[in-house]
SEROTI-644844 format. One line per field, with one value per residue: residue in three letters; chain; x, y, z of N, C-alpha, C, CB in turn. Coordinates in steps of 0.1 Angstrom, whole numbers, plus 5000, padded with zeros to 4 digits. Glycine has a CB too. Layout:
<nodes>
residu	[ALA_...] .
chaine	[A_...] .
n.X	[X_...] .
n.Y	[Y_...] .
n.Z	[Z_...] .
ca.X	[X_...] .
ca.Y	[Y_...] .
ca.Z	[Z_...] .
c.X	[X_...] .
c.Y	[Y_...] .
c.Z	[Z_...] .
cb.X	[X_...] .
cb.Y	[Y_...] .
cb.Z	[Z_...] .
</nodes>
This chain:
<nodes>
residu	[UNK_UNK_UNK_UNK_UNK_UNK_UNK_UNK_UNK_UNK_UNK_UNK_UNK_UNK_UNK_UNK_UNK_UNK_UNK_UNK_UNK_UNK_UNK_UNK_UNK_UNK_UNK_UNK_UNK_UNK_UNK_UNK_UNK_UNK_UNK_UNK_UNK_UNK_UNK_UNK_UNK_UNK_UNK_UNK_UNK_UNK_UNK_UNK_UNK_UNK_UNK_UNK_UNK_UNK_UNK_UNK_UNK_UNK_UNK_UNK_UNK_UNK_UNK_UNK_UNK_UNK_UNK_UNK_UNK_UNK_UNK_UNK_UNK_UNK_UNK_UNK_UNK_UNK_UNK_UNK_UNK_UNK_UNK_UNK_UNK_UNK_UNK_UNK_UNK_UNK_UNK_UNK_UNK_UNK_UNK_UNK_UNK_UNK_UNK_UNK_UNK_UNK_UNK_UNK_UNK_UNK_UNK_UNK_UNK_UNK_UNK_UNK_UNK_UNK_UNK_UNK_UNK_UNK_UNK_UNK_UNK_UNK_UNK_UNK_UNK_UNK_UNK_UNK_UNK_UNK_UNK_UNK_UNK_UNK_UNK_UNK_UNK_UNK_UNK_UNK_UNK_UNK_UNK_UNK_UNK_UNK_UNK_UNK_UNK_UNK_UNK_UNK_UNK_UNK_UNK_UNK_UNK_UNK_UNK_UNK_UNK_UNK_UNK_UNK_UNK_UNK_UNK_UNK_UNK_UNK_UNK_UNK_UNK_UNK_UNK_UNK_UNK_UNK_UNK_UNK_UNK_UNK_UNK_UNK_UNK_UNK_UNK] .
chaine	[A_A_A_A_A_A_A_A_A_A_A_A_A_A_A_A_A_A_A_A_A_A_A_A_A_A_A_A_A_A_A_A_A_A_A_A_A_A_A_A_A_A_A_A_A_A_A_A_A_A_A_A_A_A_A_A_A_A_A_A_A_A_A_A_A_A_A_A_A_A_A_A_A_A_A_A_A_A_A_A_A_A_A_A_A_A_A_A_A_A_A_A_A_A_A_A_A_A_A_A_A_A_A_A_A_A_A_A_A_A_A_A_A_A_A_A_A_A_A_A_A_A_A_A_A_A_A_A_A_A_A_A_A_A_A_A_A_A_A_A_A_A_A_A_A_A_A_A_A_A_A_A_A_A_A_A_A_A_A_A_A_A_A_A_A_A_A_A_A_A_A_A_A_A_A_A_A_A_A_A_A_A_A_A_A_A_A] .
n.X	[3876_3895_3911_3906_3927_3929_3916_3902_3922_3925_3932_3927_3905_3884_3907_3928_3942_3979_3990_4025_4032_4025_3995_3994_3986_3955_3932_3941_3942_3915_3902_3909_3893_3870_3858_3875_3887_3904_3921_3946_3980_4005_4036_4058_4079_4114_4114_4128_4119_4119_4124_4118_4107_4096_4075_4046_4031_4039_4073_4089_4101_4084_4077_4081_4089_4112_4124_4145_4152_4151_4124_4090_4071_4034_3998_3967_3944_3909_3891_3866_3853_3838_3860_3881_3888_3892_3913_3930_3937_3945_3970_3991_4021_4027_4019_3995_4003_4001_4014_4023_4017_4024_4008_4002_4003_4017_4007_4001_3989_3967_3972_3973_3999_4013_4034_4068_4060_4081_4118_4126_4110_4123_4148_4175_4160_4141_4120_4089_4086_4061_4046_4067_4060_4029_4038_4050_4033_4015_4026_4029_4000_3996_4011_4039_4067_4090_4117_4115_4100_4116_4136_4119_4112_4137_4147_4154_4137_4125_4112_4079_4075_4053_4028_3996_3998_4012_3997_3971_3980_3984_3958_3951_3970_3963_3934_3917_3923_3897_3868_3841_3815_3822_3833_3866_3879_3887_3866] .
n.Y	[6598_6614_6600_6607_6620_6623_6609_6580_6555_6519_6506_6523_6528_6512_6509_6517_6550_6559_6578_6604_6627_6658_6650_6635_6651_6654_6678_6689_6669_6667_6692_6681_6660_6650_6633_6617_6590_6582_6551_6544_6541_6534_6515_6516_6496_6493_6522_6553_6584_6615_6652_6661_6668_6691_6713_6720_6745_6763_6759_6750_6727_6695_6663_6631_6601_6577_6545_6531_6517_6512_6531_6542_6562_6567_6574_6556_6563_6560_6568_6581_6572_6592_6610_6606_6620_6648_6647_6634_6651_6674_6666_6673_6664_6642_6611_6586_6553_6519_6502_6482_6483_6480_6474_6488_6466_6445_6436_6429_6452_6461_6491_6522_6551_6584_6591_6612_6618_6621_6620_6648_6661_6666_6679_6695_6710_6736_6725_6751_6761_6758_6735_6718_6717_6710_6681_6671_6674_6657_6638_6637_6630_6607_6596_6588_6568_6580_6586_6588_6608_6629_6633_6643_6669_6682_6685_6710_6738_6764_6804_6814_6840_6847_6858_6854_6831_6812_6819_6805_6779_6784_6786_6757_6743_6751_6740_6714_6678_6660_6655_6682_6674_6664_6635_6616_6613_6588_6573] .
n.Z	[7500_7527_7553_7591_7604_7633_7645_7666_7671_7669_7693_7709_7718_7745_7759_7789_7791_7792_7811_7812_7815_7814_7809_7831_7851_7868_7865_7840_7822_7817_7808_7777_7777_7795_7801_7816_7839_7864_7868_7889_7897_7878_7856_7833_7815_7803_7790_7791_7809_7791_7783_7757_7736_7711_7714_7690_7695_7713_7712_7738_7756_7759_7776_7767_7756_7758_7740_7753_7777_7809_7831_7831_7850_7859_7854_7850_7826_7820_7790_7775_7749_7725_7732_7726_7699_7702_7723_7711_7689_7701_7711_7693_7674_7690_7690_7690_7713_7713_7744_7773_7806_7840_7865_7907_7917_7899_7877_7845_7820_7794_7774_7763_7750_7742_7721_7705_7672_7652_7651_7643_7658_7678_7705_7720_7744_7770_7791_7805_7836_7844_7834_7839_7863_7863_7855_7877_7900_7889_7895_7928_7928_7921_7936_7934_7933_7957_7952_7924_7920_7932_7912_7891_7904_7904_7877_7855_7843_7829_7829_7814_7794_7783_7797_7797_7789_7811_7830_7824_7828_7861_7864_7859_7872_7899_7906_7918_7920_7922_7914_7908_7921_7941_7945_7939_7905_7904_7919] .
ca.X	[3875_3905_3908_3908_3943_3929_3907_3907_3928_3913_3939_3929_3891_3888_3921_3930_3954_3990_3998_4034_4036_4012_3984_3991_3976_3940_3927_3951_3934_3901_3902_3902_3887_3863_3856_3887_3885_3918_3925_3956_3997_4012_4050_4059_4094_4115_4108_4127_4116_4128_4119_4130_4103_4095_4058_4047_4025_4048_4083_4094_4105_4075_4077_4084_4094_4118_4125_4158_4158_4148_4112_4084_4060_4023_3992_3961_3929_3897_3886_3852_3853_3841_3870_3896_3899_3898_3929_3946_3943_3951_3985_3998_4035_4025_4009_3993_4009_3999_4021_4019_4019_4020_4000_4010_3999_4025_4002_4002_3978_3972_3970_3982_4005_4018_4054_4068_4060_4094_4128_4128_4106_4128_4159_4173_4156_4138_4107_4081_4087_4048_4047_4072_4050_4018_4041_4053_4014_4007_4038_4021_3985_3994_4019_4046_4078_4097_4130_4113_4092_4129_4142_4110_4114_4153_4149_4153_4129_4130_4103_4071_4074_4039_4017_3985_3997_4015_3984_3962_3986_3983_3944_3948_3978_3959_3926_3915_3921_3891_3855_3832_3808_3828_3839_3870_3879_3890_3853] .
ca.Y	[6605_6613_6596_6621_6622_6624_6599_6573_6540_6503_6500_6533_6518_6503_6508_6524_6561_6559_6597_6606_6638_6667_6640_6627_6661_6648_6688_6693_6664_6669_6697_6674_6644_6657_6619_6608_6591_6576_6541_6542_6544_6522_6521_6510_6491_6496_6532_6563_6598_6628_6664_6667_6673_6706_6719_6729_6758_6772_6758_6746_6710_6687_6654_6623_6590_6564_6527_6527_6511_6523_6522_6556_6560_6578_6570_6551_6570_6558_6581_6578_6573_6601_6626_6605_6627_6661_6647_6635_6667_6684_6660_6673_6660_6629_6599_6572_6543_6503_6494_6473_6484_6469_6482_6487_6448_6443_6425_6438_6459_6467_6509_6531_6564_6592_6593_6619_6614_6618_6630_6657_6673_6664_6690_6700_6723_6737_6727_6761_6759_6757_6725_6705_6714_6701_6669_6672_6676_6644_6623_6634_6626_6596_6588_6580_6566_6591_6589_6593_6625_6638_6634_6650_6678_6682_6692_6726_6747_6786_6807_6817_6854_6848_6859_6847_6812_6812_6823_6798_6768_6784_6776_6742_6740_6754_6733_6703_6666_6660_6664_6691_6666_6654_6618_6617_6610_6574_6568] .
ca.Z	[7513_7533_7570_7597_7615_7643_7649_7676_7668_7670_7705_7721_7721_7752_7770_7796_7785_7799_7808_7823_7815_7817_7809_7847_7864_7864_7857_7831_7809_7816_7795_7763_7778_7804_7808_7816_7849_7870_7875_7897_7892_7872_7855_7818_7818_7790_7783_7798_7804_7787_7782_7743_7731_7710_7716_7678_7702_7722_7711_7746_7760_7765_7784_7757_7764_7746_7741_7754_7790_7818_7832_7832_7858_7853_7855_7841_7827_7810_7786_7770_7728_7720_7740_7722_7689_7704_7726_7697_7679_7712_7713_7684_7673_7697_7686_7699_7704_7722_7752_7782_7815_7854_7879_7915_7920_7890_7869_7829_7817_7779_7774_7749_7755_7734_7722_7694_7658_7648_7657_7637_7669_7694_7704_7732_7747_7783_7798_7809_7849_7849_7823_7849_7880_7859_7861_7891_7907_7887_7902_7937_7926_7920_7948_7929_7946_7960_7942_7907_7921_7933_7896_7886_7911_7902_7867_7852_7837_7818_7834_7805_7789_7777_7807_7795_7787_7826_7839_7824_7836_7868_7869_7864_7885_7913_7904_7922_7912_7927_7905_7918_7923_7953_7943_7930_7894_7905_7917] .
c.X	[3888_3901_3911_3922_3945_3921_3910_3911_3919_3919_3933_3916_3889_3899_3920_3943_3968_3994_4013_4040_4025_3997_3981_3981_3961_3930_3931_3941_3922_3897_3897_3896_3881_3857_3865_3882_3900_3913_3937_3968_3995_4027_4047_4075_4098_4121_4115_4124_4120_4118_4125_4119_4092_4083_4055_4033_4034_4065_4092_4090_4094_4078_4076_4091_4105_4120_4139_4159_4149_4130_4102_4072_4048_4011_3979_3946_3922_3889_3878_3857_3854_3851_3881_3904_3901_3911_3936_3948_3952_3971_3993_4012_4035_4021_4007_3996_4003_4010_4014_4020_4019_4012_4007_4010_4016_4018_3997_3989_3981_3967_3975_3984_4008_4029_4051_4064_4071_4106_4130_4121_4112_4144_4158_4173_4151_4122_4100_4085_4072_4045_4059_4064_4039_4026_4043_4039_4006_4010_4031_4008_3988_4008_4031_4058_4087_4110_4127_4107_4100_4136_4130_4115_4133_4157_4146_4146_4132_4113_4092_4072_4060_4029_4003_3988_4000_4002_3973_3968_3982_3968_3944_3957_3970_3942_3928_3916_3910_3873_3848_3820_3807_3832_3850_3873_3884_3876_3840] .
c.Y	[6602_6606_6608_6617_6620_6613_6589_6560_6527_6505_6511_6533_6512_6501_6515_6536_6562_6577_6595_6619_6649_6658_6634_6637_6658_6666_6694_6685_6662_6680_6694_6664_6644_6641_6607_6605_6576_6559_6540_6546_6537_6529_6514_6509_6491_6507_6538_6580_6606_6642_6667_6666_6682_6704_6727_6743_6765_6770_6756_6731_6706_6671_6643_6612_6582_6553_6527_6523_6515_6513_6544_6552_6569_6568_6569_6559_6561_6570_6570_6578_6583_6615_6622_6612_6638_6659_6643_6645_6673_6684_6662_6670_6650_6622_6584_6561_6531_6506_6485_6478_6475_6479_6484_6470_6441_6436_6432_6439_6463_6484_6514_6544_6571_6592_6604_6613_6611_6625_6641_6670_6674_6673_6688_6716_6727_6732_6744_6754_6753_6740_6714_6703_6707_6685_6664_6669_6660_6633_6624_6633_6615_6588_6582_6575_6580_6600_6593_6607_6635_6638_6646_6666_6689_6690_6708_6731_6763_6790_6812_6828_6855_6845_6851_6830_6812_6811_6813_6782_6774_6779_6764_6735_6741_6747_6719_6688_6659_6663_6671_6681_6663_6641_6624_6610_6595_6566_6570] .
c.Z	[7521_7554_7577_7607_7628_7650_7655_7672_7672_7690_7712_7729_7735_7763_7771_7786_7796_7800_7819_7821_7824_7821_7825_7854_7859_7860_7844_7817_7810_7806_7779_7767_7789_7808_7814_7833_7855_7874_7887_7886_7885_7863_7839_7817_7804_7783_7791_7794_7802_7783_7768_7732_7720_7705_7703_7679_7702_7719_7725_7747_7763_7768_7761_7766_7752_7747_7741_7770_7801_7826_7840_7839_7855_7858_7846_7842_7814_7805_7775_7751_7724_7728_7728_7707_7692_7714_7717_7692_7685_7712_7700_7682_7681_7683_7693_7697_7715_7735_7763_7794_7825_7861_7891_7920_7915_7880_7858_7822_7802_7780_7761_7757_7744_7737_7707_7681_7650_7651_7651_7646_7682_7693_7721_7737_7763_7783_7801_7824_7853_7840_7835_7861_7879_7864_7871_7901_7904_7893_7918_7937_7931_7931_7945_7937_7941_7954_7931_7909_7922_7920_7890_7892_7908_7891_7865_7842_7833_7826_7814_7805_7787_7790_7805_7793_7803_7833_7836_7829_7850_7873_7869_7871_7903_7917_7912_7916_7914_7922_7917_7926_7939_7955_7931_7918_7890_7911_7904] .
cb.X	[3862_3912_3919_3893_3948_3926_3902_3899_3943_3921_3956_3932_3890_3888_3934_3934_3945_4000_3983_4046_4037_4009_3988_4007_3979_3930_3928_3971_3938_3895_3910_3911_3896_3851_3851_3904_3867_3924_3926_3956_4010_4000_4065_4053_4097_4107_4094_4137_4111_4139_4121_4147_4107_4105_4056_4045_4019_4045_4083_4091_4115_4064_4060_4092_4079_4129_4118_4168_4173_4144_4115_4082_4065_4022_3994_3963_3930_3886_3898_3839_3840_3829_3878_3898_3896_3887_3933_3947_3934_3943_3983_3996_4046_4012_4012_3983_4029_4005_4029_4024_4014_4034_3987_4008_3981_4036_3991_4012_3975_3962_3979_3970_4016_4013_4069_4080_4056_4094_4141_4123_4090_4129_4155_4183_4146_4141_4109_4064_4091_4038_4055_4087_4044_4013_4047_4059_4001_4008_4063_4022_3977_3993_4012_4049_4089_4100_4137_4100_4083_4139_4141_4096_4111_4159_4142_4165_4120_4128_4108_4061_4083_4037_4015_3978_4013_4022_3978_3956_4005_3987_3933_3946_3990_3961_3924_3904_3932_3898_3842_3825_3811_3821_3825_3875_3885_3903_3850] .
cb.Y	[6600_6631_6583_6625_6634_6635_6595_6573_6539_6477_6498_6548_6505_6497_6505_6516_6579_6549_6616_6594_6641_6677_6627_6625_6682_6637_6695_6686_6651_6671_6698_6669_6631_6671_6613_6616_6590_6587_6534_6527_6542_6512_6515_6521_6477_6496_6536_6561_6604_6623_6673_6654_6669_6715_6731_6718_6759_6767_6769_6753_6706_6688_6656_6630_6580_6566_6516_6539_6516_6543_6499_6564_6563_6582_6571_6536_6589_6549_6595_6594_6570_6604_6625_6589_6629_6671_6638_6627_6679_6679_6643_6681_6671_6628_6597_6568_6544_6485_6503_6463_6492_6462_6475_6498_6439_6439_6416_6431_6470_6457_6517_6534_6564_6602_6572_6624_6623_6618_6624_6655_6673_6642_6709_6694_6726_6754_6719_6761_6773_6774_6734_6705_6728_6702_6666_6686_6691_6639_6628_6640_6626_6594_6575_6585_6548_6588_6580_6582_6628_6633_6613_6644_6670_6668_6685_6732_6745_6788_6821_6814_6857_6835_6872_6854_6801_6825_6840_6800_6766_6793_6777_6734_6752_6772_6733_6705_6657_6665_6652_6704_6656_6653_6603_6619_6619_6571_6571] .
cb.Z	[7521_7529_7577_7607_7616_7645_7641_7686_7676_7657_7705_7716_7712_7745_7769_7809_7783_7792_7817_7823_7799_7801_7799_7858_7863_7883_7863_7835_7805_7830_7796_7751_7778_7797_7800_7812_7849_7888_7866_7905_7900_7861_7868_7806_7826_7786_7781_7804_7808_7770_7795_7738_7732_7701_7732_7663_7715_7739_7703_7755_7772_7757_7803_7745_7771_7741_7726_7748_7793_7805_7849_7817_7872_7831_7864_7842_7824_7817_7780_7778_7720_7715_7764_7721_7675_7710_7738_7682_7677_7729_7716_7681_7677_7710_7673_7700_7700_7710_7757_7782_7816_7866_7884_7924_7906_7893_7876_7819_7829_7763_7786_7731_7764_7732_7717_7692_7653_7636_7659_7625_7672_7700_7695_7737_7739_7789_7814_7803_7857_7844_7803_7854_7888_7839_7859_7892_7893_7876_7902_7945_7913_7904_7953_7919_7945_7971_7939_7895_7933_7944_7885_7889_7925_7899_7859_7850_7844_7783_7847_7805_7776_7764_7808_7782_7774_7830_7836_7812_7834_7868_7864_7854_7884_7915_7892_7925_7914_7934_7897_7908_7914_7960_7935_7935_7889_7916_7929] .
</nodes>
């Protein structure tokens, strides 16, 4: 019997999910993990962020991080067991990996995040304009400091030819971080 690919790791059990990409807009990842629910900011030292790489959808820049210095801000979600293989599937050319985070306290937190699989998906290429604003939405969810939101805000993006994809970023761009319920996704 083959293992499923997708399936949720021993580390992803239990820990909090590090998103600093798309994953940060809290409507964006409800989608695959409709249980995901916010702890706060936190940063991961170490690691900086890059847009390199290539979406095997759409063939544009997606958010990626690396182990060369630095330090990547995002924030922390609890997602329920069973969400965590339809977000791996979803995360294709990711994969899940351990790290450590701080919080805003600074006191280190175990999590796991997605980085590429291998450099063979990473190029340089553009972000979707609508794919940096998801980030962008997440960096002010979550309050981030100002200077990293202006790096965020800074970068350049290609507009989407593909109306229907555009248009459905737009709903969850323009969606609430906020459950319908009325408590948000940090209570």
């Amino acid at each position: 019997m083959s293992r499923d690919p997708h399936a949720p790791r021993a580390f992803q059990i239990d820990r909090p999910h590090f998103g600093y990409g798309s994953n940060m807009w809290p409507p964006w990842l409800w989608k695959d993990a409709p249980s995901a629910r916010e702890r706060g900011a936190a940063h991961l030292d170490g690691w900086t962020l890059r847009f390199r790489k290539r979406s095997q959808k759409d063939g544009s820049a997606k958010a990626d991080i690396a182990k060369v210095g630095g330090v990547v801000r995002g924030g922390l979600f609890d997602i329920a067991t069973n969400d965590l293989r339809d977000l791996n599937e979803k995360e294709g050319g990711y994969v899940p990996v351990p790290v450590t985070v701080r919080d805003l306290a600074g006191e280190p937190i175990d999590a796991w995040t997605y980085t590429t699989k291998s450099t063979n998906t990473r190029g340089p290429l553009w972000p979707y304009r609508w794919y940096l604003e998801l980030v962008q939405r997440g960096a002010d969810h979550f309050d981030l400091p100002k200077a990293y939101r202006e790096r965020l805000r800074a970068r350049r993006g290609k507009l989407d030819d593909n109306a229907q994809r555009a248009a459905e970023a737009a709903r969850y761009l323009a969606a609430s971080p906020v459950r319908s319920h009325g408590r948000s996704a940090s209570t």
